[in-house]
VEXDREN-2710 file (C-alpha; in Angstrom, 1 decimal):
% VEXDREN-2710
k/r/px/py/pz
1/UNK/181.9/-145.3/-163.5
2/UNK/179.6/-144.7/-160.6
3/UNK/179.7/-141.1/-160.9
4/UNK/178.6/-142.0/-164.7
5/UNK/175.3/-144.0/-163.4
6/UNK/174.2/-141.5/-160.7
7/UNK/174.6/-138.5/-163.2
8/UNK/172.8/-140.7/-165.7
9/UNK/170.0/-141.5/-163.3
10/UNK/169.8/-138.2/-162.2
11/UNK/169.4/-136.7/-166.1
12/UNK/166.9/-139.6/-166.4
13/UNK/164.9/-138.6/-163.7
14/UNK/164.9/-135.3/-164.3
15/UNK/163.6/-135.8/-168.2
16/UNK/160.9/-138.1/-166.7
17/UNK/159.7/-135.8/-164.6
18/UNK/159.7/-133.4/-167.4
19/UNK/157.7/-136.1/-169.9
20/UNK/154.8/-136.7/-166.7
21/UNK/154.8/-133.0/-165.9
22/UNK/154.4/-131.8/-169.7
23/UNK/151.4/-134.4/-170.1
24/UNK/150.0/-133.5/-166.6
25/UNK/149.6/-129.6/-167.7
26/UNK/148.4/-130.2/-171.4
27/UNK/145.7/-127.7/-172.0
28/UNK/142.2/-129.2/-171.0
29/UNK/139.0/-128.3/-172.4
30/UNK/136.1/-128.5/-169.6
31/UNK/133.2/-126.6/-170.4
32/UNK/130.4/-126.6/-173.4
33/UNK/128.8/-123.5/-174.3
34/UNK/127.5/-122.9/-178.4
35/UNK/129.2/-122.0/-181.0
36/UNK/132.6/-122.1/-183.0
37/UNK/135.9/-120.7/-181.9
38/UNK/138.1/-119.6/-185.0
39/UNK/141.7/-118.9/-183.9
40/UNK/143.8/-116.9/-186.1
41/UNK/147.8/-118.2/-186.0
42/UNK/150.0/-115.8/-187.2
43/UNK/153.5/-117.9/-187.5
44/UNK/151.3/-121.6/-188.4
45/UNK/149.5/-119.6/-191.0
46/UNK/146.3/-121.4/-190.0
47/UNK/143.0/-120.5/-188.5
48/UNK/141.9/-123.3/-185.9
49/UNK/138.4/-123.9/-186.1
50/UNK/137.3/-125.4/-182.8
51/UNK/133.3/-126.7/-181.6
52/UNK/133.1/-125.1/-178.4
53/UNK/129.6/-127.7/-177.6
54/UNK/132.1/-130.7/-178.2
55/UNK/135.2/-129.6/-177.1
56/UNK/137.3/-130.3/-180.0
57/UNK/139.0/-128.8/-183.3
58/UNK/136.9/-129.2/-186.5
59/UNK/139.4/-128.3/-188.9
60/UNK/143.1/-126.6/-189.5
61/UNK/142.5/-124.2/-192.2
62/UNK/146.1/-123.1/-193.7
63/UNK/146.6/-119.5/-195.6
64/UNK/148.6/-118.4/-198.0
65/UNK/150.2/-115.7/-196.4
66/UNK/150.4/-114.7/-192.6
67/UNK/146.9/-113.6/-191.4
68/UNK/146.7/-111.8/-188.4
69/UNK/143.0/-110.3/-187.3
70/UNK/139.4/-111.6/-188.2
71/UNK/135.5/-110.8/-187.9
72/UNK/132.3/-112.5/-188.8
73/UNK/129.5/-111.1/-190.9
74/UNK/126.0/-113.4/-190.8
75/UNK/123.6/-114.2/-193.7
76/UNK/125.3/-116.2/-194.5
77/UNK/127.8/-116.7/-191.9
78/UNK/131.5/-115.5/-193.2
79/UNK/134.7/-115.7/-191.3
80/UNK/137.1/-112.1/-193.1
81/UNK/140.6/-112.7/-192.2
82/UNK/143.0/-110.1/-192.7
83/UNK/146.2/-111.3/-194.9
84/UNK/149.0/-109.2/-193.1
85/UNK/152.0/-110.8/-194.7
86/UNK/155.5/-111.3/-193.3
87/UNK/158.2/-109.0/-192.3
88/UNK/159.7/-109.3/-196.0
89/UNK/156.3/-109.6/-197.9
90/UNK/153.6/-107.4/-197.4
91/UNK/149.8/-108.8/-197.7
92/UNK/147.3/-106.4/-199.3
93/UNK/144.3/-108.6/-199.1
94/UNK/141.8/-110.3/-197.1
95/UNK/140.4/-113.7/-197.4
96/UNK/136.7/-114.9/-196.6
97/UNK/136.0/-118.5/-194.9
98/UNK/132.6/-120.0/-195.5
99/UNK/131.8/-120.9/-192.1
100/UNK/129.4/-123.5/-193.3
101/UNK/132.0/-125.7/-195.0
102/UNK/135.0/-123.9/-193.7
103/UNK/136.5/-123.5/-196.7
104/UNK/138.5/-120.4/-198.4
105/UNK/135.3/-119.3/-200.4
106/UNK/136.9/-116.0/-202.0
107/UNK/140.6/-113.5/-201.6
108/UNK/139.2/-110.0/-202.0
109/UNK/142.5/-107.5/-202.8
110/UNK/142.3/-104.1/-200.5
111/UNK/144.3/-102.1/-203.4
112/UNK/147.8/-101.0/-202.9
113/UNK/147.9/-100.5/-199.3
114/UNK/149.9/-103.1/-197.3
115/UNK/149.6/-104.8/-194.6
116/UNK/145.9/-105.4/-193.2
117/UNK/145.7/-105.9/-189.8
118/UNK/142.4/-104.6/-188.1
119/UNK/139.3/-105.4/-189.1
120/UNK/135.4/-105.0/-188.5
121/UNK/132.1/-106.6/-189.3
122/UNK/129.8/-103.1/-190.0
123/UNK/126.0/-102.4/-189.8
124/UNK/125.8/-103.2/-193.8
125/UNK/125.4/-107.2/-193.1
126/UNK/128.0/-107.9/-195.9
127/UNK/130.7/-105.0/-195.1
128/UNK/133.6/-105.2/-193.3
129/UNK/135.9/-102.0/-192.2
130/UNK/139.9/-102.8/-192.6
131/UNK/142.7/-100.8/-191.5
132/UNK/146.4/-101.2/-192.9
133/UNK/149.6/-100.3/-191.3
134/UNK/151.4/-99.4/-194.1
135/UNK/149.3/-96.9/-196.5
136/UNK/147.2/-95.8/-193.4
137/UNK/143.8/-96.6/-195.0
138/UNK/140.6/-96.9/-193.3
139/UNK/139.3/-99.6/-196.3
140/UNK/135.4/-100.8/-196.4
141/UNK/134.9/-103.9/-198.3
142/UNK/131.6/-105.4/-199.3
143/UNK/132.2/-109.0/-199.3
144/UNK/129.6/-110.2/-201.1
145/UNK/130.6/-108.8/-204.0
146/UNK/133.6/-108.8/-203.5
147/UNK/134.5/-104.9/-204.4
148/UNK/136.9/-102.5/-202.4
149/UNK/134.6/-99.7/-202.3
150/UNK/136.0/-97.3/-201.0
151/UNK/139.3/-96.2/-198.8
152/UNK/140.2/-93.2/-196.4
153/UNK/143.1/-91.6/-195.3
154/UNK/144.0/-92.1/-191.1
155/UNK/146.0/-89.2/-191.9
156/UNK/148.4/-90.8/-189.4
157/UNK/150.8/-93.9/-189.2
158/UNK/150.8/-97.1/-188.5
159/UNK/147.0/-97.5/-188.1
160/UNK/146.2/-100.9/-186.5
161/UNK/143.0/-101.5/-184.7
162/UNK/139.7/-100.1/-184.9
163/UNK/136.1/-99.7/-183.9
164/UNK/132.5/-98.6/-184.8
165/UNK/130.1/-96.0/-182.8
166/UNK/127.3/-98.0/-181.4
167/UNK/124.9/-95.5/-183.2
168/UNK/126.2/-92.9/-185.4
169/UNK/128.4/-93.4/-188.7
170/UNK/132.2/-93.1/-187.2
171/UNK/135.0/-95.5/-186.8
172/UNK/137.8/-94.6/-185.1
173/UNK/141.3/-96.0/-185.7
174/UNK/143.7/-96.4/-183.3
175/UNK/147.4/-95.2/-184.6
176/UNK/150.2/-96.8/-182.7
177/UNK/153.4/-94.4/-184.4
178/UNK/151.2/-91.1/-183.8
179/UNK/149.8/-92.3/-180.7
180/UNK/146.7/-90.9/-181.7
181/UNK/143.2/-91.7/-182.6
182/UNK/141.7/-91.0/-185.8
183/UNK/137.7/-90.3/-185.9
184/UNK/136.2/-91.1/-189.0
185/UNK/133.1/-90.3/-190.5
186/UNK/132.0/-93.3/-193.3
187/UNK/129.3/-90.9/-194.7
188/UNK/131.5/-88.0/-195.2
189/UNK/134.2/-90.2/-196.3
190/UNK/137.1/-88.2/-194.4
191/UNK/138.4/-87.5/-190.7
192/UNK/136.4/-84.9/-188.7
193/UNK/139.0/-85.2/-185.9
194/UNK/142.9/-86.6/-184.8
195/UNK/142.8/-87.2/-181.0
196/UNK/146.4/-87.3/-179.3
197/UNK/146.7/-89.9/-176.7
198/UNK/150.5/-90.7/-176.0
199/UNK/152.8/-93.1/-176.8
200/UNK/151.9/-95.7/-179.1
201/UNK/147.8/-96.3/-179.2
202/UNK/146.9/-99.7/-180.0
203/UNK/143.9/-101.5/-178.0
204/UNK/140.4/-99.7/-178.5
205/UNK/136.7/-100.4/-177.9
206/UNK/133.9/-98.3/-177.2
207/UNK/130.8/-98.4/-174.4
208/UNK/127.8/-99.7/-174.9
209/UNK/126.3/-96.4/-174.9
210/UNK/128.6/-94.7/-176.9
211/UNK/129.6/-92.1/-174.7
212/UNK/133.0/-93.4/-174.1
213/UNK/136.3/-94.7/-175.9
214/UNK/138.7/-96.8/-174.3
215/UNK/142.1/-97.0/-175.7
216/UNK/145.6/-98.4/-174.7
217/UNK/148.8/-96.9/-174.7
218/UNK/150.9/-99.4/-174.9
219/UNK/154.0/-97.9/-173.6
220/UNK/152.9/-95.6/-171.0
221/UNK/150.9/-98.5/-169.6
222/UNK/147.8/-96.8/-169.1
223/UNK/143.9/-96.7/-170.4
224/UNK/143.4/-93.8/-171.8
225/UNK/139.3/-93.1/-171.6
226/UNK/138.2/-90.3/-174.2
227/UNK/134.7/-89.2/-174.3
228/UNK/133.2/-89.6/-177.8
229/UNK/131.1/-86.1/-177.9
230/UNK/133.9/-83.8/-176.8
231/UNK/136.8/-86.4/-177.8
232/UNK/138.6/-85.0/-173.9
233/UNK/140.3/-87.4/-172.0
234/UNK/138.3/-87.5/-168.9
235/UNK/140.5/-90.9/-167.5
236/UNK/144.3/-92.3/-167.3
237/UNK/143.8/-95.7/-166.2
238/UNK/146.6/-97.4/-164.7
239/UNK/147.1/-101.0/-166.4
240/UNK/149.9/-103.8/-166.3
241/UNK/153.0/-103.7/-169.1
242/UNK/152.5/-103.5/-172.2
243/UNK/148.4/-103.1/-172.3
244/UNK/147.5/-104.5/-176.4
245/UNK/143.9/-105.1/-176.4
246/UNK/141.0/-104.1/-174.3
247/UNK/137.3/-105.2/-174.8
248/UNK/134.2/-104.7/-172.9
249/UNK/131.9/-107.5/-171.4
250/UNK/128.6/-108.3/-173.4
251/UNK/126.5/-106.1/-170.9
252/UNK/129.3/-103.5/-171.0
253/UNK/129.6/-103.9/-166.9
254/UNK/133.4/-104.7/-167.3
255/UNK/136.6/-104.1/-170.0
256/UNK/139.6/-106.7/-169.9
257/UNK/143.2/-105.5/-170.6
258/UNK/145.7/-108.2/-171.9
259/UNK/148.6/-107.1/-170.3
260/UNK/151.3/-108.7/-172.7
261/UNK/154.5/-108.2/-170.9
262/UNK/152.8/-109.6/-168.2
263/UNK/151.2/-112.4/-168.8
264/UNK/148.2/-111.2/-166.8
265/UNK/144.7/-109.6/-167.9
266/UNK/143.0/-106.9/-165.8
267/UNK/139.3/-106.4/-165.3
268/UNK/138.3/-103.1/-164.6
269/UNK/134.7/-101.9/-163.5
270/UNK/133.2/-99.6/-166.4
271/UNK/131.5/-97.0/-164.6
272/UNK/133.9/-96.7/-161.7
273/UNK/137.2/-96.9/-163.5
274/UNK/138.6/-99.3/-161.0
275/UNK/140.4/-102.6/-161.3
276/UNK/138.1/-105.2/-160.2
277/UNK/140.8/-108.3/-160.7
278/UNK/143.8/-109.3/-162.2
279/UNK/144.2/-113.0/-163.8
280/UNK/147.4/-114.9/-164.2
281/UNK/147.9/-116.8/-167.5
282/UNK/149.8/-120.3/-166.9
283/UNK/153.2/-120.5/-167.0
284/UNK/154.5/-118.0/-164.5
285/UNK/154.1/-119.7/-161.2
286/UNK/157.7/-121.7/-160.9
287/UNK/160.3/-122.9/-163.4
288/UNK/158.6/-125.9/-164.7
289/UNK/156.0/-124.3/-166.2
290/UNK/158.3/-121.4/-167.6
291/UNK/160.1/-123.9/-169.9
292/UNK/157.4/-126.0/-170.8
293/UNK/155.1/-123.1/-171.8
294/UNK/157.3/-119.8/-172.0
295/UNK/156.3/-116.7/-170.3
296/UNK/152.6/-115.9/-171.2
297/UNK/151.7/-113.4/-173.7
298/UNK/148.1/-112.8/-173.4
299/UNK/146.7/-110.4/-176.8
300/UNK/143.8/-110.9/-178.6
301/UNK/140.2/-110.7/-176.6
302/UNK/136.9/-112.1/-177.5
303/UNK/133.8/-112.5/-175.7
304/UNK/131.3/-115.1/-176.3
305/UNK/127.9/-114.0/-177.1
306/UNK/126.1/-115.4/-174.4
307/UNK/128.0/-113.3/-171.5
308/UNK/129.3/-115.9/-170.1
309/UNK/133.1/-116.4/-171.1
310/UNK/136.0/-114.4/-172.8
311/UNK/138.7/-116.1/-174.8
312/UNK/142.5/-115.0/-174.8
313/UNK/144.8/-115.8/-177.3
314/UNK/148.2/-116.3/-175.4
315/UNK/150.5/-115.8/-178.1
316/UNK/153.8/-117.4/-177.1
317/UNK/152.0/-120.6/-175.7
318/UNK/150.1/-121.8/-178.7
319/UNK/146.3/-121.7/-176.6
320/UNK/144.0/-120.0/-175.9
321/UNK/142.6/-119.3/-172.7
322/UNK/138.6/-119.5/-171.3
323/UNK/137.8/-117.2/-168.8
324/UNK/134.4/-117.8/-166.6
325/UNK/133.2/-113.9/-166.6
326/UNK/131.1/-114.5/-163.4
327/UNK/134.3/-115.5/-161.5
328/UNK/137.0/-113.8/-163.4
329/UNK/139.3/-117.4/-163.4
330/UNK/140.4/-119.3/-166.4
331/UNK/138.4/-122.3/-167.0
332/UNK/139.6/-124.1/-169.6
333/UNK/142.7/-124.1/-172.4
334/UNK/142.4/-124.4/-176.0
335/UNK/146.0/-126.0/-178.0
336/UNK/146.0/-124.2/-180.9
337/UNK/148.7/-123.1/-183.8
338/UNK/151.8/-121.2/-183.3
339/UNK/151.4/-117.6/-182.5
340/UNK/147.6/-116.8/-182.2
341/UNK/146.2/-113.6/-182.6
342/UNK/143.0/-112.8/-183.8
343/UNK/139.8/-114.2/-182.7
344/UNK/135.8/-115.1/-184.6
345/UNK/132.9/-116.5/-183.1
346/UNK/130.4/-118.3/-185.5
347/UNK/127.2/-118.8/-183.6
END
């Protein structure tokens, strides 16, 4: 019977300690800069809308279907979310949030191709480019009116992220199953060129000037760094496991690599190619934190306008994570839905 009482007091202890430890390492939301945060939760089905100035969630905005990516276009502003759909259901639509109300203003159908998942705000203030990973469609919808106006072939498979030239009229389109990148020019309506990267392309922006594209291969672990004129690799950048998404810094100084597999995110130097830090996500450093917030999974990337912070959606612990860009260290922790993923910024 005494056994009984000190295993008892031991399992009691141990769940306390659990309880005060779980409350103690809640997320915490510290600084105030402008704007709104909308968080894009792929298994909730929601996009969190959060006031960054007051530190705390507006509005849970539930979908229909299971979104995955978003952008914003201004004048007025609009939040495009791409409907991607389940792994039995495919989506084949997008759906606008009026970021004045934050409501579901409009569902805009993107044809027969399935499964939206990247998606851009364009130079045309109310067009938005959408790639699909089933149908391999480069689609450009003007949201204002509501009209698919057009769709081009990738001419490759399982096209899933994308991005515009700072300057000229090309998108390219990142192709994880071809491992390739797919440049295509909007005016011509058609592909002037497939680069071949490696295994499984996925994470791509380009420089502030231009000159360069940045994409990860997501097996190989690397950056691959293409230069946009003559569409040569000219880098292989050396990354963490399992590199999904890269973006560049406002003043294009620095790109950040999630590295998914390992719960860390990489800043390298832009113009020297070199790793400049690497930041930890919580919930590696002992045991406690591993059960109460499973092993990070840092994807989407987001920077703020203003320069001054990036936001990480870290997918397997509901949050989302603030990084300070002039000290490269988290700052603060967003609780959000299950599973986000895509991020918008309304100013």
């Amino acid at each position: 019977m005494k056994n009984i009482k000190i295993l008892f007091s031991i399992f009691g202890f141990i769940f306390l300690f659990f309880v005060v430890y779980y409350f103690i390492k809640q997320p915490s939301y510290s600084i105030k800069t402008e704007g709104t945060l909308y968080v894009v939760n792929k298994v909730s089905k929601s996009v969190v809308i959060f006031d960054l100035l007051k530190g705390e969630q507006i509005k849970e905005l539930h979908m229909e279907i299971e979104p995955h990516e978003a952008t914003t276009i201004t004048n007025p502003n609009r939040v495009i979310v791409t409907n991607y759909g389940t792994p039995d259901v495919g989506g084949k639509s997008v759906s606008v949030i009026n970021a004045k109300t934050n409501t579901l203003e409009k569902t805009i159908s993107i044809g027969e191709s399935l499964r939206p998942h990247g998606i851009i705000s364009l130079p045309e203030s109310d067009k938005v480019g959408v790639v699909t990973d089933i149908g391999n469609h480069l689609s450009i919808v003007n949201v204002k009116t509501g009209e698919l106006e057009k769709q081009i072939s990738t001419q490759q498979n399982l096209s899933h992220l994308l991005v515009h030239h700072p300057f000229k009229p090309l998108i390219y389109v990142a192709n994880i199953k071809s491992g390739s990148v797919s440049v295509i020019d909007v005016k011509l309506d058609s592909v002037i060129k497939i680069i071949s990267i490696g295994k499984k392309s996925e994470g791509i922006d380009i420089t502030k000037d231009g000159a360069e594209l940045w994409v990860t291969n997501i097996e190989e672990n690397v950056v691959s760094v293409i230069n946009s004129s003559t569409y040569e690799i000219t880098d292989r950048i050396k990354t963490g496991k399992e590199p999904l998404r890269l973006k560049f810094t406002i003043d294009g100084k620095y790109c950040l690599v999630s590295n998914s597999s390992d719960g860390t995110v990489f800043v390298f130097d832009s113009k020297t190619k070199k790793q400049i830090a690497s930041i930890e996500l919580p919930g590696k450093k002992n045991i406690f934190d591993r059960i109460l917030y499973h092993t990070p999974r840092p994807v989407g990337i987001l920077m703020h306008p203003n320069g001054k912070y990036a936001f990480i959606s870290n997918f397997t612990a509901s949050r989302v994570e603030v990084i300070d860009l002039r000290t490269f260290a988290i700052v603060s922790s967003i609780k959000v839905g299950d599973m986000p993923d895509g991020l918008a910024f309304v100013n």
